[in-house]
Backbone as CSV, one residue per row, in Angstrom:
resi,resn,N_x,N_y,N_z,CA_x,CA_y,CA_z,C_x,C_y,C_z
1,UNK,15.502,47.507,-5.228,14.449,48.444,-4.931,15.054,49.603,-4.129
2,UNK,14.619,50.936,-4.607,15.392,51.799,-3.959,14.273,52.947,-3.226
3,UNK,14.568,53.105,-2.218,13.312,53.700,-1.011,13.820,55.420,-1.177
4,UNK,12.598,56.111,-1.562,13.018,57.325,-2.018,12.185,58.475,-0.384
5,UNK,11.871,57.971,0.466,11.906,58.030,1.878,13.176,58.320,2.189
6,UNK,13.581,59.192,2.466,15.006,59.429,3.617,14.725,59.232,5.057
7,UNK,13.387,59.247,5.548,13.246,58.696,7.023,13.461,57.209,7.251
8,UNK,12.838,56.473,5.984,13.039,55.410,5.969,14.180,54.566,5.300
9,UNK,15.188,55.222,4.725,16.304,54.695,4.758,17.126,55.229,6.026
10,UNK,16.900,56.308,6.695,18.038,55.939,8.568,17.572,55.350,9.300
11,UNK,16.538,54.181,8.854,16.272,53.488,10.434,17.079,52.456,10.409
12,UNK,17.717,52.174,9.357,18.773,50.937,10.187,19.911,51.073,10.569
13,UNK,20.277,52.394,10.503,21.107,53.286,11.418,21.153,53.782,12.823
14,UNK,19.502,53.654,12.598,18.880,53.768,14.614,18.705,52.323,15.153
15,UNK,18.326,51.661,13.900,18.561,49.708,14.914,19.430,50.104,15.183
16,UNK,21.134,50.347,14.505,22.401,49.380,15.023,22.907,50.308,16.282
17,UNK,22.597,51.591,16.091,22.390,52.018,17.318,21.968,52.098,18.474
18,UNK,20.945,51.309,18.319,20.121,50.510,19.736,20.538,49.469,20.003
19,UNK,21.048,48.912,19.113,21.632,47.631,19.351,23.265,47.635,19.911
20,UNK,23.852,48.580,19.508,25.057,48.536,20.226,24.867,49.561,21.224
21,UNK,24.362,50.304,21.722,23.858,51.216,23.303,23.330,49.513,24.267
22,UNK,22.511,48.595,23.771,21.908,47.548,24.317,23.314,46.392,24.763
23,UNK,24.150,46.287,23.802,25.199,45.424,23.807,26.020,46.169,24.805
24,UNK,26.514,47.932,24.852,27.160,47.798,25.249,26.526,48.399,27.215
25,UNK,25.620,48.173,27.583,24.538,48.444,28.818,24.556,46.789,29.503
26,UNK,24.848,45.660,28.750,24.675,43.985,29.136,26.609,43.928,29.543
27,UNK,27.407,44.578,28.676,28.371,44.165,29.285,29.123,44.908,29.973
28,UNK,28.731,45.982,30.219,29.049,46.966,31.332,27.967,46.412,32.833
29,UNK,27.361,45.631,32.860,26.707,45.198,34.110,27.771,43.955,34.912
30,UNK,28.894,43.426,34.278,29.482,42.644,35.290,30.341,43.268,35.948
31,UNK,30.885,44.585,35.417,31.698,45.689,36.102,30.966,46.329,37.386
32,UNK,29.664,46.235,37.897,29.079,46.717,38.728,28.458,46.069,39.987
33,UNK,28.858,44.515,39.360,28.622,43.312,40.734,29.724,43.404,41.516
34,UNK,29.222,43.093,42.696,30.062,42.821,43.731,29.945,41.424,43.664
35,UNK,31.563,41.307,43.453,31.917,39.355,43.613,32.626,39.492,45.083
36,UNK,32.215,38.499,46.061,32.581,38.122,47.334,33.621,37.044,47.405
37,UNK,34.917,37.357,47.862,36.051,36.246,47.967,35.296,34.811,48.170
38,UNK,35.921,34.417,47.285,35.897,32.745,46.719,35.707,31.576,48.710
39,UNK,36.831,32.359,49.286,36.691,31.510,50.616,35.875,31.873,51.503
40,UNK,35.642,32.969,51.520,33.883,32.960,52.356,32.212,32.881,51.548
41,UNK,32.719,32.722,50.034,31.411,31.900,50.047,31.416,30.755,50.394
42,UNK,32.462,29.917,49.864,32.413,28.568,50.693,32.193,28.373,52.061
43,UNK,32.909,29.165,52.656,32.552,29.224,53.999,30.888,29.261,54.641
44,UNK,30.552,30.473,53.708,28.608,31.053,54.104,28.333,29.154,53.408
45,UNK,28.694,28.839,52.662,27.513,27.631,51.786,27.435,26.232,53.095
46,UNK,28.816,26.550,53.174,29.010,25.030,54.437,28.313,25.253,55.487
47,UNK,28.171,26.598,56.174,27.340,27.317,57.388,26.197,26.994,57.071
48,UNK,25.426,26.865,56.163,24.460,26.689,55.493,23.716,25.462,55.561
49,UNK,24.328,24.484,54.919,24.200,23.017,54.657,24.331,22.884,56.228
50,UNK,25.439,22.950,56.949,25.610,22.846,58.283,24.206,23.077,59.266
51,UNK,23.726,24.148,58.732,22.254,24.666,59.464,20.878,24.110,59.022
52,UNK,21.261,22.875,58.390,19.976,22.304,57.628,19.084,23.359,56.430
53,UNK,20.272,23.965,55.733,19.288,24.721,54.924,17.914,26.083,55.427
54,UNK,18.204,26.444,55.958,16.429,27.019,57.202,16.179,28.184,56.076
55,UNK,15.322,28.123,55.791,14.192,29.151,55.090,14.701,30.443,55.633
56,UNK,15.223,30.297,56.852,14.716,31.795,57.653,16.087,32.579,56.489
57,UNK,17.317,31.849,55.935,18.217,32.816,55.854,18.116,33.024,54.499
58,UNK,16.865,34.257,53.916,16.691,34.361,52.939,17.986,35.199,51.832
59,UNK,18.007,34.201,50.695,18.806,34.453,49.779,20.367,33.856,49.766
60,UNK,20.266,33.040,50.873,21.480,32.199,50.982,21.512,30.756,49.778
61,UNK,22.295,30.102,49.405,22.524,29.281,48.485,23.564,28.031,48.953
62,UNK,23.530,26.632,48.837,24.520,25.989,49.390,25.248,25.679,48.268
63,UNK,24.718,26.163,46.956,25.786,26.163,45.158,25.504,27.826,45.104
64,UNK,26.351,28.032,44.378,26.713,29.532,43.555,26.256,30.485,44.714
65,UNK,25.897,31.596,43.728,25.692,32.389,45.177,26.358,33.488,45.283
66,UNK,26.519,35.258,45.722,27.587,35.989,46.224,26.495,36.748,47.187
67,UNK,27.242,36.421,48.394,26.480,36.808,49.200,26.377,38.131,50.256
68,UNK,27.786,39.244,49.733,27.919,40.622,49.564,26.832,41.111,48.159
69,UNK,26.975,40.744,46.918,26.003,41.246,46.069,24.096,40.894,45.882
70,UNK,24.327,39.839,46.462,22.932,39.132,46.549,21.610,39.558,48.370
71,UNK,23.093,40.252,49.174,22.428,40.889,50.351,21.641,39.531,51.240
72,UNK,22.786,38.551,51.447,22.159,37.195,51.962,21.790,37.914,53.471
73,UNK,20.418,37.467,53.805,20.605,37.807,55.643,21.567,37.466,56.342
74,UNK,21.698,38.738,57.334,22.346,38.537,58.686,24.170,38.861,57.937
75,UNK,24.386,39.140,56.677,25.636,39.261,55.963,26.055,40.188,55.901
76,UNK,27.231,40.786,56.509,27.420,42.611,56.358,28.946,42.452,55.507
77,UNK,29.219,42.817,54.128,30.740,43.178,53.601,31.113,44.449,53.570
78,UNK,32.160,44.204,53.663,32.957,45.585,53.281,33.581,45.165,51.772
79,UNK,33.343,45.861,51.027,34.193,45.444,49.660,33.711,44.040,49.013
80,UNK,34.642,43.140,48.791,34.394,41.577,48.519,34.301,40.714,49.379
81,UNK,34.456,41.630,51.453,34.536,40.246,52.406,33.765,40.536,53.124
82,UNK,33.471,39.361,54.212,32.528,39.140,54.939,33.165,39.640,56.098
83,UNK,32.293,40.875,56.601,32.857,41.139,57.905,31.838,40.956,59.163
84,UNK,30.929,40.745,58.951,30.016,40.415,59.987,28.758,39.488,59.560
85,UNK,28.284,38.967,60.813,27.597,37.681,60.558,26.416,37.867,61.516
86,UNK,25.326,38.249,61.649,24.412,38.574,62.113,23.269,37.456,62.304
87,UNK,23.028,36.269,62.781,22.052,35.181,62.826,21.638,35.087,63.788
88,UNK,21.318,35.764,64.905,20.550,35.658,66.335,19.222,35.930,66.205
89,UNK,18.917,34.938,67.260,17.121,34.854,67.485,16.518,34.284,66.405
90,UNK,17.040,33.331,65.592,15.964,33.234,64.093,15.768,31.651,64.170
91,UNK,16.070,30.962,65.646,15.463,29.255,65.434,16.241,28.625,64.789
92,UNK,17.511,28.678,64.527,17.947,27.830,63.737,18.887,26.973,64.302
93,UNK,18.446,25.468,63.662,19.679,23.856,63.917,20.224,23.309,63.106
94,UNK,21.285,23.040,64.267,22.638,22.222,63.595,23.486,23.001,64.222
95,UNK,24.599,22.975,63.221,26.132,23.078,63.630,26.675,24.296,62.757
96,UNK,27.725,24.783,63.065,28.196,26.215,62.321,29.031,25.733,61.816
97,UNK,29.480,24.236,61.055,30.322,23.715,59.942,31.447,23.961,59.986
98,UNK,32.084,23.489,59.434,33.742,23.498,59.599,34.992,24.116,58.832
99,UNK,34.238,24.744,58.186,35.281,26.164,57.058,35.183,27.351,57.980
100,UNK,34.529,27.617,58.704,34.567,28.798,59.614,36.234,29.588,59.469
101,UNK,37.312,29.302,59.313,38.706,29.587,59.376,39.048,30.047,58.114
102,UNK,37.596,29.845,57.350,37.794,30.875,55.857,37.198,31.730,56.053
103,UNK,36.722,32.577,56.566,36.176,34.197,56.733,37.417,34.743,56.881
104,UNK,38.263,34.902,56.244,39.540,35.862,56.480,39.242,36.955,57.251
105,UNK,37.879,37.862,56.682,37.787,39.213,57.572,36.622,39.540,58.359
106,UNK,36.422,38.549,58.754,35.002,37.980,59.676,35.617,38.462,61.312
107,UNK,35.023,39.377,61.098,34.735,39.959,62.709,33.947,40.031,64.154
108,UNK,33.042,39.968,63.443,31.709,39.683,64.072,30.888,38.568,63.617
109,UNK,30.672,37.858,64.503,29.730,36.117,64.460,28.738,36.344,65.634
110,UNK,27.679,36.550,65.570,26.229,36.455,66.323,25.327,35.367,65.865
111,UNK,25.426,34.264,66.755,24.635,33.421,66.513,23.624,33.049,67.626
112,UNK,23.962,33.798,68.453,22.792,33.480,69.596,21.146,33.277,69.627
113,UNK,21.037,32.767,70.709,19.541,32.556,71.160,19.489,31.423,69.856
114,UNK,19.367,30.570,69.296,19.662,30.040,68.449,19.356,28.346,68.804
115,UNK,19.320,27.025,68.162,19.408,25.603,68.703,20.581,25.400,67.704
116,UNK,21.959,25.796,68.479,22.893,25.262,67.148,23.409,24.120,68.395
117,UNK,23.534,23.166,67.995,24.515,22.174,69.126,25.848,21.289,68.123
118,UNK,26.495,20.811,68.876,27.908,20.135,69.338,28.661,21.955,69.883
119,UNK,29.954,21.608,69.586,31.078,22.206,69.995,31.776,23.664,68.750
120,UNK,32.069,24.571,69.903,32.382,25.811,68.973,33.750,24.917,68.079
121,UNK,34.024,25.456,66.478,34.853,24.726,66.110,36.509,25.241,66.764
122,UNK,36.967,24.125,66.342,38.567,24.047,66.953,38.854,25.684,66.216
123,UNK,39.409,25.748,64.795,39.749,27.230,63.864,38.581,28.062,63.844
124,UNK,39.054,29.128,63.877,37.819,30.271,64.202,37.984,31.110,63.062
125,UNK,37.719,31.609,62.737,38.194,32.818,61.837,39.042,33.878,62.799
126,UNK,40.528,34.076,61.957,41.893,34.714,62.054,41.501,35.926,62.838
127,UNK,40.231,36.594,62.338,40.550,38.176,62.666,38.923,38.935,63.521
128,UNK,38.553,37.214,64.250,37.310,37.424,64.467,37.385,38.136,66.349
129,UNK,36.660,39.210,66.325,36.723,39.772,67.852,35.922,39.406,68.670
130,UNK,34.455,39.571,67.907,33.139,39.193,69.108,32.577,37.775,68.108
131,UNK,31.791,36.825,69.539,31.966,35.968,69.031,30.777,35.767,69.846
């Protein structure tokens, strides 16, 4: 059958064109996440679990997770690392877990006013100033 329409024979020229503008808009979006070094998410997830999970630290995760791209509270990066840690005044218990010595570029740790109990850990993070 042959379509004697010329509008209607270029529309499947404008699908594949929508369709590859669509294909190529899905894989140009992982080029634009911010992925956060592998050792301070672990680090944020253990802080986490460590803190009994608390509601208050919205958008945090104790699986998957990037918590420079996802804008976890109290989380400030520069680039892919965690340079500051902002958790004061928000009620929260437990313990600040024991990967702490993976924030490679963790500078700032504010955890005050806070119910965290035992002991600050033995390793701190390398390059941490205020504490």
């Amino acid at each position: 059958m042959v379509y004697k329409n010329r509008a209607f024979s270029r529309f499947p020229s404008r699908l594949l064109l929508n369709e590859l503008v669509l294909l190529a808009s899905i894989f140009a979006l992982p080029l634009v996440q911010c992925i956060t070094d592998f050792s301070d998410v672990q680090a944020l997830q253990v802080m986490y679990t460590s803190l009994n999970s608390p509601s208050q630290l919205t958008n945090w995760k104790s699986i998957g997770g990037d918590p420079c791209g996802e804008s976890w509270k109290g989380v400030t990066c520069q680039g892919s690392a965690v340079v500051s840690i902002d958790l004061s005044g928000l009620g929260l218990t437990g313990t600040m877990g024991y990967l702490l010595s993976g924030l490679l570029s963790l500078k700032t740790l504010d955890l005050s006013d806070n119910n965290i109990h035992d002991t600050i850990p033995y390793q701190l993070p390398p390059n941490l100033t205020s504490l």
